[in-house]
C-alpha positions in Angstrom: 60.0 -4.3 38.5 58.5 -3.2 41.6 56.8 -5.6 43.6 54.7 -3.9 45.5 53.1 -2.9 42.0 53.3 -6.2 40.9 51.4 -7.8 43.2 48.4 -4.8 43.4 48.2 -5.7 39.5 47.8 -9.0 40.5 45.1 -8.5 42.8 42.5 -7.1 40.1 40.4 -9.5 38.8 40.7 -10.2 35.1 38.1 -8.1 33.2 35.8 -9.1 30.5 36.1 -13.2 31.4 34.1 -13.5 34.4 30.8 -12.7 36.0 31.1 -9.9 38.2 30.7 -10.5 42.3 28.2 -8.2 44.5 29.8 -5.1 45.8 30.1 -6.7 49.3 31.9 -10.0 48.3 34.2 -8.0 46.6 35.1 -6.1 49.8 35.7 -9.0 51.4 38.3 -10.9 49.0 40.1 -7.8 48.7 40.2 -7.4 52.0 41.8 -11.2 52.2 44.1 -10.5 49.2 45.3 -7.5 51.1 46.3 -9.6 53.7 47.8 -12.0 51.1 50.1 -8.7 50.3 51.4 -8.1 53.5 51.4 -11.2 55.1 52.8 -13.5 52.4 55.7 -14.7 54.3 53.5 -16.4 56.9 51.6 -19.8 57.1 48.2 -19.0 55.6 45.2 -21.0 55.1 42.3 -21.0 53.1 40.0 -21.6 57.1 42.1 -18.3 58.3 41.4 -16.3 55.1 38.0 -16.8 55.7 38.0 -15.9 58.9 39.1 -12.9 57.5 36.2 -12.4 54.9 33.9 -13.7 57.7 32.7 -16.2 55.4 32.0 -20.4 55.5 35.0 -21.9 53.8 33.0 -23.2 51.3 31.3 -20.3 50.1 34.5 -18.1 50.3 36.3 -20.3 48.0 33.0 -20.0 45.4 33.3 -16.1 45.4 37.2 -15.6 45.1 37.7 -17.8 42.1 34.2 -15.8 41.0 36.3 -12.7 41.9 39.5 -13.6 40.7 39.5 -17.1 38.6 41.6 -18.6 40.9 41.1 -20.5 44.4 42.2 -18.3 47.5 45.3 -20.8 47.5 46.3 -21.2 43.8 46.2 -17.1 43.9 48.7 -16.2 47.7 50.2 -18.9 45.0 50.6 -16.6 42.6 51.1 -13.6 44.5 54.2 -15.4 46.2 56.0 -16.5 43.2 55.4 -12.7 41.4 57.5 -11.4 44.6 60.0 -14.1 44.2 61.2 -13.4 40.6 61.6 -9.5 42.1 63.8 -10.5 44.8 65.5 -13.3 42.6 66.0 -10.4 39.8 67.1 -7.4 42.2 68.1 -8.8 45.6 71.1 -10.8 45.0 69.8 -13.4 47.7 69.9 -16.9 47.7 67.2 -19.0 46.6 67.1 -20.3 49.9 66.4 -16.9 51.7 64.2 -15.4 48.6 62.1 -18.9 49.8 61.7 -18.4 52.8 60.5 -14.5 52.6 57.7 -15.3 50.3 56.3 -18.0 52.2 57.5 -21.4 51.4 59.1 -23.5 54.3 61.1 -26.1 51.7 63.2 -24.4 48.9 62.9 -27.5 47.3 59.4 -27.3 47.2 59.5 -23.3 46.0 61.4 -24.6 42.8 59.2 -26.9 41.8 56.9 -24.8 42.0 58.6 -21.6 40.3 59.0 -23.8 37.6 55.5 -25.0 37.1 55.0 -21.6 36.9 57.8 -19.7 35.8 58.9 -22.5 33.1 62.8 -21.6 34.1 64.4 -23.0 37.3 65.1 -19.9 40.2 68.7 -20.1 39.4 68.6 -19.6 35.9 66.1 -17.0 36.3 68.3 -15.0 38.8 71.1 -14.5 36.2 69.6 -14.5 32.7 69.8 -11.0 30.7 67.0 -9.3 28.4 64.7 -11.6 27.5 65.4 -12.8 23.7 61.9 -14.3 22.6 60.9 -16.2 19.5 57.4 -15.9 18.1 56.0 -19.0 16.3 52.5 -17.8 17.4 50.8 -14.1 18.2 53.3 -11.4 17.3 50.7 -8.9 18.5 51.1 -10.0 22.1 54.7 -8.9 21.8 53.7 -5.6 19.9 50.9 -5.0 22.8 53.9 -5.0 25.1 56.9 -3.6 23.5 58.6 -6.5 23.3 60.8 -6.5 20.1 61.4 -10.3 19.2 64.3 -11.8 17.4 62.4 -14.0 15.1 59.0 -14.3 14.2 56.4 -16.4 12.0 55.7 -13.3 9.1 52.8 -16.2 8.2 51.5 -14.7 11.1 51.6 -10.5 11.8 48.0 -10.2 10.9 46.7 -6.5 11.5 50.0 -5.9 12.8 52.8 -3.7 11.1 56.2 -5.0 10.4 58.0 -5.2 13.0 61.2 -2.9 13.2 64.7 -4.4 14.6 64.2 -7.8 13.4 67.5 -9.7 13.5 66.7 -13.1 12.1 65.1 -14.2 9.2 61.6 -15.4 9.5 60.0 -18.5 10.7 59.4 -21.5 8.7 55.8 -21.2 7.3 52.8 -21.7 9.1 52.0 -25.1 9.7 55.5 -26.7 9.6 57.1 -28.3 12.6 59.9 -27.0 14.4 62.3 -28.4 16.0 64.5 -28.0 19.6 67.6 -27.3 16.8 65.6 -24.9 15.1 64.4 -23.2 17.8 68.1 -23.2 19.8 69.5 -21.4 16.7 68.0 -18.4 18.2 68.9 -19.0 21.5 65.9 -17.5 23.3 65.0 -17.0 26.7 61.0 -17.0 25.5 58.9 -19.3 23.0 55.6 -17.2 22.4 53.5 -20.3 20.6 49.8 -21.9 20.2 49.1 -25.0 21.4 48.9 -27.0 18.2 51.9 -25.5 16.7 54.9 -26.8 18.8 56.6 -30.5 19.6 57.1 -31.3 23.1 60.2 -31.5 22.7 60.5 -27.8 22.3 58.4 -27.3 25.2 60.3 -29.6 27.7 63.6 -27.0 26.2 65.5 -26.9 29.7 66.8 -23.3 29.2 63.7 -21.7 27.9 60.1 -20.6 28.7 57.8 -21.8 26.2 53.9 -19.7 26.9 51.2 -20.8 25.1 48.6 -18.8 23.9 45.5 -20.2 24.4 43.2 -19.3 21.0 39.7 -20.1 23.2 40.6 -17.7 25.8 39.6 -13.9 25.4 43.0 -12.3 24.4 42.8 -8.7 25.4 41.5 -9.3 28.7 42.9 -13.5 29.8 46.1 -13.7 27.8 47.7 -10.3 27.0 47.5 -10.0 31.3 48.9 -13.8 30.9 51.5 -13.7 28.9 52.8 -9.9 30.8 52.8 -11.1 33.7 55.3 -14.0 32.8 57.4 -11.5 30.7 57.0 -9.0 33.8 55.0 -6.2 31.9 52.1 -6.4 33.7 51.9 -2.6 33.9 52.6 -2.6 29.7 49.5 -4.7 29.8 47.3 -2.6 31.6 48.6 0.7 29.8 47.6 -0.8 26.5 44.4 -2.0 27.8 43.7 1.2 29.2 44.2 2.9 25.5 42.1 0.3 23.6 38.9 0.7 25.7 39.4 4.7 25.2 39.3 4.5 21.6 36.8 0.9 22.1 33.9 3.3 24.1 34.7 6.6 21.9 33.7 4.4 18.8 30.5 2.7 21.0 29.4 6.1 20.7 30.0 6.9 17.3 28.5 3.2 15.9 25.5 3.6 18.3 24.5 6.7 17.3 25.1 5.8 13.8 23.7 2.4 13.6 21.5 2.0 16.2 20.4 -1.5 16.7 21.1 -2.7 13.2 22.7 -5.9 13.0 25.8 -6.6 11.4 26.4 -10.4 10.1 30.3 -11.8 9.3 30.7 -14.1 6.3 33.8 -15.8 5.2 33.3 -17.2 1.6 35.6 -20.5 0.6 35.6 -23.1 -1.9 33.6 -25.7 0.1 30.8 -23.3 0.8 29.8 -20.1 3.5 31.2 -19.6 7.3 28.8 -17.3 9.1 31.1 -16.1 12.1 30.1 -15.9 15.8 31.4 -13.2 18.5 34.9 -15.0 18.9 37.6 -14.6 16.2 36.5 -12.0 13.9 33.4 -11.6 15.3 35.2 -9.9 18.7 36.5 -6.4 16.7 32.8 -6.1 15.6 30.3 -7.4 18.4 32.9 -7.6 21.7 34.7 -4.2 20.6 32.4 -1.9 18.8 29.4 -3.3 20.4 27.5 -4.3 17.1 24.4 -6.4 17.2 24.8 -10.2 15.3 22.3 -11.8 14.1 19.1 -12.9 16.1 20.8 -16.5 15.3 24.2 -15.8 15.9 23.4 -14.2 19.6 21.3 -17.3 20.4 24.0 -19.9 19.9 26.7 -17.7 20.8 24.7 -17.9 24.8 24.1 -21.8 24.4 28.1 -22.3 23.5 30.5 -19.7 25.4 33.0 -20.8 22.5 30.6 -20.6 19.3 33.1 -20.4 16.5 31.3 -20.5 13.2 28.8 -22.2 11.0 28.7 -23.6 7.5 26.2 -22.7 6.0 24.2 -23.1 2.7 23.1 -19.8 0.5 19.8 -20.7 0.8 20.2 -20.2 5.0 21.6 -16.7 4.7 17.9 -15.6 5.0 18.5 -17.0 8.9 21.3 -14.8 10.0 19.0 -11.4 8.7 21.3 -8.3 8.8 21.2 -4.7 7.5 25.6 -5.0 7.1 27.6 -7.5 6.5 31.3 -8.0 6.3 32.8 -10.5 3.9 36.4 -12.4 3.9 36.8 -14.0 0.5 39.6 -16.7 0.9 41.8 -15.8 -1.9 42.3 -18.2 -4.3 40.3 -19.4 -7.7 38.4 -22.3 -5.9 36.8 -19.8 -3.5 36.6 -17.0 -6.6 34.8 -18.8 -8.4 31.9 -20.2 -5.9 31.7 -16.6 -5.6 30.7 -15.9 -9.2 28.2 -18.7 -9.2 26.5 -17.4 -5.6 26.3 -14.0 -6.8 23.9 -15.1 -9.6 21.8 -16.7 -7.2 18.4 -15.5 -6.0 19.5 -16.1 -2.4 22.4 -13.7 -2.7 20.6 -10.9 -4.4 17.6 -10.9 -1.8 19.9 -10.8 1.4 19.2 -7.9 2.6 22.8 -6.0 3.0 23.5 -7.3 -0.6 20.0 -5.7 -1.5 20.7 -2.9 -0.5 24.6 -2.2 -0.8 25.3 -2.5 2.7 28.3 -5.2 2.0 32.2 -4.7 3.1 34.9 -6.7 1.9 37.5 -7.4 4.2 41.6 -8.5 3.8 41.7 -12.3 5.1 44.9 -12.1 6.2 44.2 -9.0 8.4 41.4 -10.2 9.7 42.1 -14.3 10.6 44.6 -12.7 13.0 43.0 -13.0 16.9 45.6 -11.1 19.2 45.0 -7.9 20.9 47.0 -5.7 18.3 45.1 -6.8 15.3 42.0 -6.7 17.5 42.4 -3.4 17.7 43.0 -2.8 14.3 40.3 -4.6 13.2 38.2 -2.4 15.3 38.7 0.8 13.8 38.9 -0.6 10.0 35.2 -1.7 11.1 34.0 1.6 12.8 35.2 3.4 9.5 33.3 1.1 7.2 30.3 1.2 9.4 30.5 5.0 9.5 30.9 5.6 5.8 34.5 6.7 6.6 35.9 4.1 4.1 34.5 1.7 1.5 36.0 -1.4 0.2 35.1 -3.4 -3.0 35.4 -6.9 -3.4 39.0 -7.7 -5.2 37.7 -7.9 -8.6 35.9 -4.8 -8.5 32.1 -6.6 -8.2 30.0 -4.5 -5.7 
């Protein structure tokens, strides 16, 4: 990979997660991470850089991590260690030398530090060959990307299609607990998992990268760039993100002019009782993607809690989340079938106004539990075509 390109990919700020800077701060941390770029190699501190901006040291470090989510130092950081693994890769020079021309005096102190970041030590970087990964967690990452792993949790492909090449079996199910043996028997370079779903053991793996995917961070526009940048496909990152908001703003269009302002509410049914969803999870396809309006409730709590999940509700509260659609997940199994039979009968039920009026989608729970960028997508245009009267579904047992 080119490094040069590496390290302008590097210097956008990550869209979607934070809140933009004026027009002239902006021009002024570019202008430092420019100098970042071409000076990386040198001595640089955070007073010099802004010197640079022509800014109190203070107040520049406030607007770069506004700018870019990162202190000025955490990101030459950054920028450093993204040159290293090219010249560690392609130059054939010592870890010693590749050191010193990104900027860090002690090569023991450049290790560490590759390694914090990296997860892989600089030697064993330098010689490893095509990245074999293992996906416990978030096969659409890897599908975002290209990447072809060599086993994966099937529990887990959501909105994704099957993947072609596999050359393992699958992954225990969802939920059990792997362990180092398990994982070694694939021998990979890359552990793609979620937080809660991997022993430390397996993370602490000397000869492997484990990346966790974080499931409260936006995953189009915080992890996809994360997890690419430690596979080095940034640019397969960007590419894809570049496609989805095509099609995202081409179906803004289409839903606006359709729907207007109508509001579209989310409801999961299960045995214990009703899920109203917020704009995370599979509320992102619907209000984050397509731009759909939630429920007068839903937006208010969503602003009071950046990571509003969901709330259980009772029948008699649907009249609180008032929407002209709604899309329904029934968890699929009898318990959860049959609370369904008993709240359609209910007053409650009939009087919501989607149900009144035959404005209700039934959606695939397994499609749609899925929160990775592939599946987001997906998600998207099954929505879009339900909201457009492109395709209907019925609930499973053929109620309407």
């Amino acid at each position: 990979m080119n490094g040069e390109r590496t390290s302008s990919k590097l210097a956008k700020p990550t869209r979607g997660a934070l809140a933009p800077a004026t027009a002239e701060s902006k021009e002024k941390i570019d202008r430092t991470v420019k100098h970042m770029l071409s000076h990386m190699r040198e001595p640089l501190t955070r007073d010099f850089l802004a010197s640079i901006a022509g800014l109190q040291q203070e107040h520049y470090s406030r607007i770069f991590k506004k700018h870019t989510g990162y202190s000025p130092l955490e990101y030459l950081t950054r920028i450093r260690i993204e040159e290293a693994k090219r010249l560690l890769r392609h130059s054939g020079e010592s870890i010693t030398e590749v050191a010193r021309k990104v900027g860090f005096v002690d090569p023991y102190h450049f290790s560490r530090r590759f390694k914090q970041m990296v997860g892989v030590a600089p030697a064993y970087y330098a010689v490893r060959r095509e990245l074999r990964v293992v996906a416990s967690y978030g096969y659409g990452y890897l599908a975002a990307l290209g990447v072809v792993p060599v086993a994966i949790d099937w529990n887990a492909l959501g909105a994704c299609p099957v993947p072609a090449g596999m050359t393992t079996e699958r992954l225990q199910a969802a939920g059990d607990r792997l362990s180092v043996q398990d994982f070694a028997e694939w021998s990979p370079d890359v552990i793609l998992a979620a937080s809660d779903d991997i022993e430390q053991e397996v993370m602490d793996m000397e000869t492997c990268e484990v990346i966790v995917a974080d499931p409260l961070q936006d995953p189009i526009y915080n992890q996809l760039p994360l997890i690419a940048g430690r596979l080095e496909l940034l640019p397969a990152a960007e590419e894809w993100i570049a496609r989805y908001e095509q099609r995202r703003d081409r179906l803004r269009t289409r839903i606006r002019s359709a729907i207007g302002d109508s509001r579209v509410a989310i409801l999961r049914i299960r045995e214990q009782g009703l899920q109203m969803y917020g704009m995370l999870n599979m509320g992102y396809p619907v209000y984050r993607s397509l731009g759909a309006q939630p429920p007068d409730k839903i937006k208010m709590q969503s602003v009071v809690n950046a990571y509003y999940h969901s709330s259980v509700i009772d029948p008699f509260e649907l009249s609180f989340y008032g929407a002209d659609y709604l899309f329904v997940i029934l968890q699929p199994d009898d318990g959860a079938q049959a609370f369904f039979e008993t709240l359609s009968r209910t007053e409650e039920w009939k009087r919501y106004s989607p149900v009144a009026n035959g404005k209700v989608f039934w959606l695939d729970v397994g499609r749609w539990l899925s929160f990775d960028p592939v599946s987001i997508a997906e998600q998207m245009e099954e929505a879009a075509r339900l909201l457009l009267g492109e395709e209907r579904h019925k609930h499973p047992s053929g109620a309407q």
